[in-house]
N, CA and C of each residue as an Amber inpcrd file, in Angstrom:
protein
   273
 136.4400000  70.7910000 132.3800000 135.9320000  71.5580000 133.4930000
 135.8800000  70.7240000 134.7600000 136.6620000  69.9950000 134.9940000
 136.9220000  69.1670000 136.0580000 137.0440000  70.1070000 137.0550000
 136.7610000  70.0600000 138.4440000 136.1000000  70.6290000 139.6420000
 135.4820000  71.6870000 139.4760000 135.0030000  72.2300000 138.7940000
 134.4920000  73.6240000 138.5810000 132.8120000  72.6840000 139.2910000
 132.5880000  74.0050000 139.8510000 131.1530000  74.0400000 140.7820000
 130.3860000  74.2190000 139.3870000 129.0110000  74.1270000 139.0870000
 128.0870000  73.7300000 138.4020000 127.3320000  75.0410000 138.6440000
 126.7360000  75.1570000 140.2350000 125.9320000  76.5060000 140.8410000
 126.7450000  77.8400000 141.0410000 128.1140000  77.7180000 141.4170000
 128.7900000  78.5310000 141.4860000 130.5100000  78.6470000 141.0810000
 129.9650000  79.1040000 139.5330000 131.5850000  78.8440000 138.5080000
 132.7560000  79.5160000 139.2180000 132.1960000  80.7090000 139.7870000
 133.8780000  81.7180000 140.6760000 134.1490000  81.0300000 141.3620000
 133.1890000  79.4370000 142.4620000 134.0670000  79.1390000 143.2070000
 133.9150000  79.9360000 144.8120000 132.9730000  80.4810000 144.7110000
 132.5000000  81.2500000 145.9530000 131.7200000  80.6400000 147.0840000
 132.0870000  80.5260000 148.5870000 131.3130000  79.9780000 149.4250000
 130.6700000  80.5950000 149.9820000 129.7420000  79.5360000 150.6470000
 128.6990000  80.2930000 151.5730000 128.8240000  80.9170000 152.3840000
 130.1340000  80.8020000 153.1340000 129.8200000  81.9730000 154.2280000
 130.6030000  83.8850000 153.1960000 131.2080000  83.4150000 152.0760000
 131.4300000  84.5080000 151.5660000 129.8730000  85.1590000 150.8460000
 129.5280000  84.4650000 150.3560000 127.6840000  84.7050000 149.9070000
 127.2280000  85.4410000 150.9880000 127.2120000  84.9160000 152.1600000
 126.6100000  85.6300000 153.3580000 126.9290000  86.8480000 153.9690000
 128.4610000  86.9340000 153.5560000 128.6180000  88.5170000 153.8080000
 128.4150000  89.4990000 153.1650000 128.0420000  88.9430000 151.6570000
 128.0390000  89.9380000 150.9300000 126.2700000  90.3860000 151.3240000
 125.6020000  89.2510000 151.2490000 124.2810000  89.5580000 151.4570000
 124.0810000  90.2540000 152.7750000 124.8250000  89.9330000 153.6320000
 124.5450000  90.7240000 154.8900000 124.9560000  92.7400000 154.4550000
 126.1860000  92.4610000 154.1210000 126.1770000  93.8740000 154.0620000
 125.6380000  94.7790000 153.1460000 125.0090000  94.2570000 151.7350000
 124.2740000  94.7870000 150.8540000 122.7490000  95.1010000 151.4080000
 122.4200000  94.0720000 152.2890000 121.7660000  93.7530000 153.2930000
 121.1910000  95.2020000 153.8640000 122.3700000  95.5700000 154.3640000
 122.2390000  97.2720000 155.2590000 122.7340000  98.1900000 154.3630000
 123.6980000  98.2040000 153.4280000 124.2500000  99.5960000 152.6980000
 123.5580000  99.1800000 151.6260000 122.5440000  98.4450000 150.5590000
 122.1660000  98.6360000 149.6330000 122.9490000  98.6100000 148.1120000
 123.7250000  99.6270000 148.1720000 124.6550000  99.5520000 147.1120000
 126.0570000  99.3540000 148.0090000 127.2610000  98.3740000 147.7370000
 128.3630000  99.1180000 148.2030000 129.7010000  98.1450000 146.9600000
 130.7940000  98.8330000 146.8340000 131.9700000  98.1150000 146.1510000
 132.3570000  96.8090000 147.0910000 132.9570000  96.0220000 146.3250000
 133.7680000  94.9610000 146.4380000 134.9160000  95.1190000 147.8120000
 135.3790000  96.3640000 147.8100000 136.3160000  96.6260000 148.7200000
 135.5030000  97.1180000 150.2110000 134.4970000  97.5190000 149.9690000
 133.3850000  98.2850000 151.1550000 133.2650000  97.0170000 151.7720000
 132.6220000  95.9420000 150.6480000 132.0060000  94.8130000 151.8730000
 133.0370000  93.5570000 152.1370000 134.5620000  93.5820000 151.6450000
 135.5430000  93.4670000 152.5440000 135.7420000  93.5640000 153.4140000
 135.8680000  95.2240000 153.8040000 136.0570000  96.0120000 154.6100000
 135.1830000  95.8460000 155.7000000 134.5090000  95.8930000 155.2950000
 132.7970000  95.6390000 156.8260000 132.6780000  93.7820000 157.0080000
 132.8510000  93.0470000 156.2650000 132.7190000  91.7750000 156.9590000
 134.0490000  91.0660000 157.4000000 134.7880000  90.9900000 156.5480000
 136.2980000  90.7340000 156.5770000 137.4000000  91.8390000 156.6750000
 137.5420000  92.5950000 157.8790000 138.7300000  93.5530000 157.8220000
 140.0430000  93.1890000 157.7720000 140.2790000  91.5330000 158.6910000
 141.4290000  91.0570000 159.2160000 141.9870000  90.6590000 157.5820000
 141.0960000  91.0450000 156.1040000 142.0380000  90.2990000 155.2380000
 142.7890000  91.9050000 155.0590000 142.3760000  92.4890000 155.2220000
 143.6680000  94.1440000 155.1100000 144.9150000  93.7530000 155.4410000
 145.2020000  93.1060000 156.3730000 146.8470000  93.1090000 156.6810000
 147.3880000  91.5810000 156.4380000 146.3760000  90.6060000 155.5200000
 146.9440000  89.2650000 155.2860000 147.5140000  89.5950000 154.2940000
 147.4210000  90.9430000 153.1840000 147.4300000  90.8970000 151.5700000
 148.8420000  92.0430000 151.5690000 149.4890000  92.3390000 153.0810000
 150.3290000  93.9040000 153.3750000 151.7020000  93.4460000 152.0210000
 151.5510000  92.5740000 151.8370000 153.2270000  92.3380000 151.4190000
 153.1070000  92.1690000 150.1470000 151.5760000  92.4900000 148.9410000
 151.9990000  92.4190000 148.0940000 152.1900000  93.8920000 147.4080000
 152.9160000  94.2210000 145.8960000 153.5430000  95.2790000 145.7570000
 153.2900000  96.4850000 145.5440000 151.9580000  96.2680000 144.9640000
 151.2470000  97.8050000 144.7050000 150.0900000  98.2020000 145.5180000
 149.5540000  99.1560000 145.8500000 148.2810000  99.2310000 146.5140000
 146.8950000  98.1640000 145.6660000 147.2290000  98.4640000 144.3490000
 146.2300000  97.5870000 143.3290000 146.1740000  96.7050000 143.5690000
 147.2190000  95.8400000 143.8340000 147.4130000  94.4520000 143.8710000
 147.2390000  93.8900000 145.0020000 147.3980000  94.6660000 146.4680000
 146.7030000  94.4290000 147.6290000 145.4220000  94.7360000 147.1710000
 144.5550000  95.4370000 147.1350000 143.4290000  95.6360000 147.2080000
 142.6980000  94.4210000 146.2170000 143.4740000  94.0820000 145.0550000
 142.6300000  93.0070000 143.8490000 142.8800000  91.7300000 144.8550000
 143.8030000  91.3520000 145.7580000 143.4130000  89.9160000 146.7910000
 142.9910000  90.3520000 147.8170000 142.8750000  91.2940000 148.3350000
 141.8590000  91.5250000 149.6760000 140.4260000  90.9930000 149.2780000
 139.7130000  91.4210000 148.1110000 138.5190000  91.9060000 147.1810000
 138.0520000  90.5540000 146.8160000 138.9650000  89.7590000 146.0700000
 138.8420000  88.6050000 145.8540000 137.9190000  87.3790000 145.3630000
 137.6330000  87.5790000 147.0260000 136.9100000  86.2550000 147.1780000
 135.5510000  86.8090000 147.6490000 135.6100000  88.3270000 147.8250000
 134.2660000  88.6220000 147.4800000 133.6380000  89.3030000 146.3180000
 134.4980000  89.7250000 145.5830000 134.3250000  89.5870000 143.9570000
 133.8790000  88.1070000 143.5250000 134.6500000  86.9780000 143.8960000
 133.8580000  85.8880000 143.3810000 132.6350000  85.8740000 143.4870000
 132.1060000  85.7000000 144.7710000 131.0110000  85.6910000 145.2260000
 129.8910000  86.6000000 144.6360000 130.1740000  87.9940000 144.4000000
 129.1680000  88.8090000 143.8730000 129.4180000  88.1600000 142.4330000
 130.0750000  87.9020000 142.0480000 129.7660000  86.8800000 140.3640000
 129.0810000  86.0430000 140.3340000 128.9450000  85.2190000 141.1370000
 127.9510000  83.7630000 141.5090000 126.6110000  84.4130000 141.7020000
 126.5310000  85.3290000 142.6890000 125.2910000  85.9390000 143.0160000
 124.4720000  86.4840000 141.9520000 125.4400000  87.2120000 141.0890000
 124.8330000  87.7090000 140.2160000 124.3070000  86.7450000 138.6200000
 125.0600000  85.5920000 139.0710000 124.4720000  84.7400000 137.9790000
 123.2580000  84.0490000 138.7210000 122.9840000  83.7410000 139.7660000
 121.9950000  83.3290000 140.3430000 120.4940000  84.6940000 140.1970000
 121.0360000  85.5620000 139.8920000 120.0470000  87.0650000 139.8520000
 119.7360000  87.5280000 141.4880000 120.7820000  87.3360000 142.2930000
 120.8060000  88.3460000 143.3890000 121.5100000  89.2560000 143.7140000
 122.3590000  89.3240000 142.8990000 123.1570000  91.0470000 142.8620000
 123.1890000  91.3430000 141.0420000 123.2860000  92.6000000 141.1870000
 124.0010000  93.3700000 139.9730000 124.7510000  94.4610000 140.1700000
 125.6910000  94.1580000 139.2370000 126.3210000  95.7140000 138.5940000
 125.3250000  96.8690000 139.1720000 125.8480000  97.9100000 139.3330000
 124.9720000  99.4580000 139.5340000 125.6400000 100.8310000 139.2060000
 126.7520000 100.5210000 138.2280000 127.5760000 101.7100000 138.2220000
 128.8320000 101.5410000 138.6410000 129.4840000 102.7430000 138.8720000
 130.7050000 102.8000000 139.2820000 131.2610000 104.2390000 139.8960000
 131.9220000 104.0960000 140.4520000 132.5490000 105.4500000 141.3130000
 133.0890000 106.3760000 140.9880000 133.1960000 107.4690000 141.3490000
 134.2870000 108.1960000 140.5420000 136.1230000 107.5120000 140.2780000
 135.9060000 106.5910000 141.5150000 137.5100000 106.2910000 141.4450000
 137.4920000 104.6950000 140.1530000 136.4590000 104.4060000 139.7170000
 136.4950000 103.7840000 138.7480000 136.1160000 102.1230000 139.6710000
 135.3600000 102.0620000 140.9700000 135.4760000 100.8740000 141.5630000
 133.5670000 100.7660000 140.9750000 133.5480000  99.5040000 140.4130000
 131.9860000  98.7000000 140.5270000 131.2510000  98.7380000 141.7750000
 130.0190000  99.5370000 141.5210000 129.1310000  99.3480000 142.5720000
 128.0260000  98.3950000 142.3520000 127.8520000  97.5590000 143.4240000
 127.3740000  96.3120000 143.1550000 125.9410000  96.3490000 144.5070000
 124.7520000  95.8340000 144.0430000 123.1900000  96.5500000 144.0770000
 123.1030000  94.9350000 144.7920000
């Protein structure tokens, strides 16, 4: 387990921590792609060239999916369900 973080195994930074907390912050519940979308928009058109919509959206998401993993091993986010379109809503 050579470089693996100790506090945070995904590998998630602080200023990604901070957006998530900011925007859970005000929407309470929202997906992985919501608080993308509201803190980081400019990653929408870094991810345009890969091949499926899925596969853009799973590296847009990313690195704030990491982050809500860390968080949630620390016990500041959880799981809360899921959408009709099958996306994790995260509390």
């Amino acid at each position: 387990m050579a470089g693996k973080r100790k506090t945070n195994p995904a590998g998630s930074t602080n200023s990604y921590r901070g957006d998530v907390l900011r925007v859970l912050g005000v929407l309470k519940v929202a997906t992985a792609d919501q608080i993308q979308r509201l803190s980081a928009p400019h990653l929408t058109f870094r991810h345009a060239d890969k091949p499926t919509p899925s596969k853009r959206k799973q590296a847009r998401t990313a690195s704030h999916t990491a982050a809500l993993s860390d968080m949630r091993g620390h016990g500041l986010s959880e799981n809360g369900g899921s959408t009709e379109t099958g996306d994790s809503l995260r509390t």
